[in-house]
Every structure is written in structure tokens, then in C-alpha cells.
C-alpha positions in Angstrom: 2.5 6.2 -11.3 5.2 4.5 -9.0 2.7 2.5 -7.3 1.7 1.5 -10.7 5.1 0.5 -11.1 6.5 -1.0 -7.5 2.8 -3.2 -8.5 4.6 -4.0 -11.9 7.4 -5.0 -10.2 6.2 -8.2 -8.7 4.8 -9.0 -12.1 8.2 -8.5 -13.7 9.9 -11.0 -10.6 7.8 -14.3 -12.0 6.9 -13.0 -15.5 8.1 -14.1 -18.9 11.0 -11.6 -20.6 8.3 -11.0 -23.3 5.9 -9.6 -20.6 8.6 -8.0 -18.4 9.6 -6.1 -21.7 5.9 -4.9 -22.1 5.7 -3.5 -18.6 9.1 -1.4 -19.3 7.9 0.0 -22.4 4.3 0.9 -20.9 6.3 2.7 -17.9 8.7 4.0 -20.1 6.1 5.4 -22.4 4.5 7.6 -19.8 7.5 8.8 -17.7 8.6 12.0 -18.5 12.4 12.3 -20.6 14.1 13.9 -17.9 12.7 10.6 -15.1 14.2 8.6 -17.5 17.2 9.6 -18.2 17.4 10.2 -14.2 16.6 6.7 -14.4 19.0 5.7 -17.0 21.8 7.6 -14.3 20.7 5.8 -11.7 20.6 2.1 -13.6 24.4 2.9 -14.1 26.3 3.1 -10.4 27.1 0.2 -9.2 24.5 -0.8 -6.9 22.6 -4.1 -8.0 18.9 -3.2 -6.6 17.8 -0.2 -5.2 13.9 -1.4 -3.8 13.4 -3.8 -1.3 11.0 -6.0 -4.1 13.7 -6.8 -5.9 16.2 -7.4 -3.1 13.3 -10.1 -1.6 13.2 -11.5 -5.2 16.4 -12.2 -5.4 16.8 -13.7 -2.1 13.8 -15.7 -2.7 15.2 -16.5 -6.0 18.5 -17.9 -3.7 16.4 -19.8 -1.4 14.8 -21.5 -4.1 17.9 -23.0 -6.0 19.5 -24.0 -2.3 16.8 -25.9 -1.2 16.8 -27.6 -4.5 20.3 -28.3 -4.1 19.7 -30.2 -0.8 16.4 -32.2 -2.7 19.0 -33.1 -5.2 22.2 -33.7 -3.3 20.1 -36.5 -0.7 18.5 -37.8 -4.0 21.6 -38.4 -5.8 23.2 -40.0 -2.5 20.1 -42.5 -3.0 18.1 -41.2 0.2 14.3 -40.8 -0.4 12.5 -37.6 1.0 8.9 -38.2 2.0 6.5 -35.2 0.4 6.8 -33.3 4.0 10.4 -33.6 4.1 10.5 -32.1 0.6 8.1 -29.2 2.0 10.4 -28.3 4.4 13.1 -28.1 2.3 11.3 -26.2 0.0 9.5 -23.9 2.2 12.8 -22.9 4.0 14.2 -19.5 3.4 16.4 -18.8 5.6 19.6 -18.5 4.1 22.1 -20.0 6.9 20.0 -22.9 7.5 20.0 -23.9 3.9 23.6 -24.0 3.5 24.0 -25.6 6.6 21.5 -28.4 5.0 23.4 -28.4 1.9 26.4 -29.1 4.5 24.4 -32.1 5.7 23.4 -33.2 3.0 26.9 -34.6 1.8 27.1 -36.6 4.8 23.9 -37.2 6.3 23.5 -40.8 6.4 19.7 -40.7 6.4 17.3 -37.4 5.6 16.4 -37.3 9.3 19.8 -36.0 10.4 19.5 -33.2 8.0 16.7 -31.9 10.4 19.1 -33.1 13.6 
């Protein structure tokens, strides 16, 4: 059953609410009372994810919004990406180098010195 549900949990990352809410009532349906309110315990400390799936989401999720920040700050400062440029960007998930394009990005008098 938990591989069922870590499987699930990729599903729920990219899925609509409506489908994420039918995966937690299917789990929820077949895990015994006492796993769920064990689970119901756990959901309420402090900590924000507990499996490494949701940690990667969420940093993925990050990664995603940075490197459209850096698309949209050059585009807004009137410089034009080329489509590889733009896959770069995009493709980049490394945290520190994305802000440290963002940085650039204010600045950079052409996209090329974002990559300098």
C-alpha cells in the first residue's frame, strides 16, 4: 500500500485538486483508523514535508517560477532570448545559479552576460 501511495504521490505533484482529492480519499479509504489518525498526528508538527517526493516537488516547483522570473525580467528590459537561451533558463535547477541569473538579469546589458 505505501508504494501505491509514494506512486500516488507524483500524481498528486502535477495533478488537478479534483484528482489529488480522489487519490486521498482512495488511500484514506483503505488505511486502517488507527494509520490515519497516526497520520492525522503526524500532518500536525511542524515539519512541512516529511518524503523526499515532495521535498523535490517543491524545489522543482522553486526552480520553475525562478527561471521564469529571469525569462520575464530580460523580456521586460526589452532583451530577446533565442529558444536555446530560453531552454537553458528553463532547464536550470539549480537554485544558486538561478538567483544569481535573476541578479543578472536586472543589469545585464544583453542576455549573453547572463551566461558570463
Amino acid at each position: 500500500m505505501l508504494q501505491a501511495a509514494s506512486s500516488g504521490i507524483d500524481l498528486i505533484a502535477d495533478a488537478d485538486r479534483q484528482l489529488a482529492r480522489r487519490y486521498v480519499d482512495c488511500v484514506l479509504a483503505v488505511v486502517p483508523q488507527a494509520a490515519r489518525d497516526a497520520l492525522e498526528a503526524l500532518m500536525m508538527t511542524e515539519s512541512e514535508f516529511y518524503s523526499d517526493t515532495f521535498r523535490n516537488a517543491e524545489a522543482k516547483g522553486e526552480a520553475k517560477g525562478e527561471a521564469k522570473a529571469v525569462v520575464m525580467v530580460l523580456q521586460a528590459r526589452g532583451l530577446t532570448l533565442t529558444e536555446t537561451q530560453k531552454e537553458r533558463i528553463n532547464g536550470c535547477h539549480d537554485q544558486t545559479q538561478l538567483e544569481t541569473w535573476i541578479a543578472r538579469a536586472a543589469t545585464a546589458e544583453s542576455v549573453g552576460e547572463l551566461f558570463d
